[in-house]
C-alpha positions as CSV (number, residue, x, y, z in Angstrom):
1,X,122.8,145.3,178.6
2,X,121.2,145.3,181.8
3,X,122.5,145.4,185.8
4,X,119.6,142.8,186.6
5,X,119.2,139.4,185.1
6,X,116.0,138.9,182.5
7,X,114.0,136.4,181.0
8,X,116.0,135.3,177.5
9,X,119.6,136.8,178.9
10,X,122.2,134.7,177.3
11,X,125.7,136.7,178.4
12,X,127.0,137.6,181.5
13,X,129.3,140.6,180.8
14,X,132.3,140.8,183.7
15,X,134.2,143.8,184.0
16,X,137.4,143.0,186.1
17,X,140.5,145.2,186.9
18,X,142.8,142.9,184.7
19,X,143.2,143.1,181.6
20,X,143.8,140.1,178.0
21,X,146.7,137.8,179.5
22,X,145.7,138.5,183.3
23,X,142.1,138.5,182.7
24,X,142.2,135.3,180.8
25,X,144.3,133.6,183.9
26,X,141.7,134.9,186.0
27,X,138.9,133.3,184.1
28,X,141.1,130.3,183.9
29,X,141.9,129.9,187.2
30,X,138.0,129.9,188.3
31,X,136.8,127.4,185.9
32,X,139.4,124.7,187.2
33,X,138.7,125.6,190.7
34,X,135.6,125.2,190.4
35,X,136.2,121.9,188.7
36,X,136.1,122.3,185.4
37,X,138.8,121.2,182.4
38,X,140.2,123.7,180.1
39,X,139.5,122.4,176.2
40,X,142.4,123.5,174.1
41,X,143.3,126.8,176.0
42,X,143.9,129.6,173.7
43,X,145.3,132.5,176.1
44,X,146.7,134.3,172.9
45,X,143.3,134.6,171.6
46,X,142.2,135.8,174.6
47,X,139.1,133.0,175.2
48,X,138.6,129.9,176.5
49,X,135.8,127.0,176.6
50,X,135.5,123.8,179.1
51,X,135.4,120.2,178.4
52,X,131.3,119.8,178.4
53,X,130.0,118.9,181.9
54,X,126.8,117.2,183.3
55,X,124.2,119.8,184.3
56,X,124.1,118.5,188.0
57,X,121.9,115.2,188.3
58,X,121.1,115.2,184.6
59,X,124.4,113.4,183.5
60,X,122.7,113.4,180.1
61,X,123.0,116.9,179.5
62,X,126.0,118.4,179.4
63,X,127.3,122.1,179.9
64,X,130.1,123.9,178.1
65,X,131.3,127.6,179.1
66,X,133.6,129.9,177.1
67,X,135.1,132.9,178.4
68,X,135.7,135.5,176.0
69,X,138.1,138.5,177.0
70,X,137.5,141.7,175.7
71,X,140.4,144.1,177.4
72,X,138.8,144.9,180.7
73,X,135.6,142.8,180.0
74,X,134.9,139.3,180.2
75,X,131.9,137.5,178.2
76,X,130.7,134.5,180.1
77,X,128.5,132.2,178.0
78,X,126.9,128.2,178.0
79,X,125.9,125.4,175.7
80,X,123.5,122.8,176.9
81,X,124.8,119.6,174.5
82,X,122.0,116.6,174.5
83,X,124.1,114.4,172.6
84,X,120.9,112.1,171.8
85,X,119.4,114.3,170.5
86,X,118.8,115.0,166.7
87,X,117.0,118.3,166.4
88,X,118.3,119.9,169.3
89,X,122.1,118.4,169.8
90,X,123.7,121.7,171.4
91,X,121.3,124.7,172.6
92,X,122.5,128.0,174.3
93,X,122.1,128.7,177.5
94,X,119.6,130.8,178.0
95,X,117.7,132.7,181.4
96,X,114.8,130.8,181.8
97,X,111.1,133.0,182.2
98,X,110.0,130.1,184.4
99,X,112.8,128.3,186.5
100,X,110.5,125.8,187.5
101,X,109.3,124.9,183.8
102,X,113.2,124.1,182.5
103,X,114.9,122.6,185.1
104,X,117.9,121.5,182.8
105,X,118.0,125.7,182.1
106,X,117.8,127.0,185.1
107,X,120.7,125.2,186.7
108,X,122.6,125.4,183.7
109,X,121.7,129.4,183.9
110,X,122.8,129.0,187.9
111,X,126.3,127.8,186.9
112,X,126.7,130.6,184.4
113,X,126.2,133.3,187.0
114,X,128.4,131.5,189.5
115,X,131.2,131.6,187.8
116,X,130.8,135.3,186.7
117,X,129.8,135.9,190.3
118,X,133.3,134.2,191.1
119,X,135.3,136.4,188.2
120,X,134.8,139.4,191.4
121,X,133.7,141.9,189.1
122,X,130.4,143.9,188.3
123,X,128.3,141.9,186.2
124,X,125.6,142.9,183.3
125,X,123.5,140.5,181.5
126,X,122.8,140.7,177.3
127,X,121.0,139.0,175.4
128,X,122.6,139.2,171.9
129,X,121.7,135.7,170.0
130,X,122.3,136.5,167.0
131,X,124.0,135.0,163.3
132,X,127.1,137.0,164.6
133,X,127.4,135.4,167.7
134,X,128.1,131.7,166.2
135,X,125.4,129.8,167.8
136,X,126.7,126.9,169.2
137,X,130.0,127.4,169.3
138,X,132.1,125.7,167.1
């Protein structure tokens, strides 16, 4: 984990003074403000993923965030979904090294750390893809 964002970062960690039920509200509460709809809320598992979104102009990609609570510590994550796509239908989101070669990334990437931005909490950045994190999310 790192204090500064980095090329290939695919987590924003959140540390906020609530905690499961309240944390989860929290995170809750800033996804619909900031426009988002809540797909199949589970607030006794303690995470929670949006209704996929367009990535601003490109209404053909969409975006999908889950929250994940962990006590004191939220994990704030993406998908990019190209639904016409066949070899690439869902792909995390991921810190671009060049924002100007990925567009599609980097604003995706932008959303991701406004909403952690809006959880009001110190924020790390990890980069843990892995076959235990469940790439894309199911």
């Amino acid at each position: 984990m790192s204090r500064t964002p980095f090329s290939g970062a695919n987590e924003l960690v959140v540390h906020v003074p609530d905690s499961g039920a309240l944390a989860w509200a929290r995170a809750a509460r800033v996804l619909t403000a900031r426009g988002y709809q809540l797909l199949r809320p589970e607030p006794a598992a303690h995470r929670l993923k949006t209704v996929p979104r367009p990535v601003q102009q490109y209404a053909f990609a969409k975006e999908t965030i889950e929250v994940r609570v962990f006590g004191q510590y939220l994990v704030v994550r993406g998908v990019i979904h190209y639904p016409d796509s066949v070899r690439y239908p869902a792909v995390p989101v991921v810190m671009p090294a060049n924002r100007g070669r990925n567009e599609i990334q980097a604003q995706a990437w932008d959303e991701l750390e406004a909403v952690a931005r809006a959880l009001k909490g110190a924020v790390w950045y990890q980069a843990p893809i892995n076959a235990a994190s469940k790439w894309p999310f199911k």
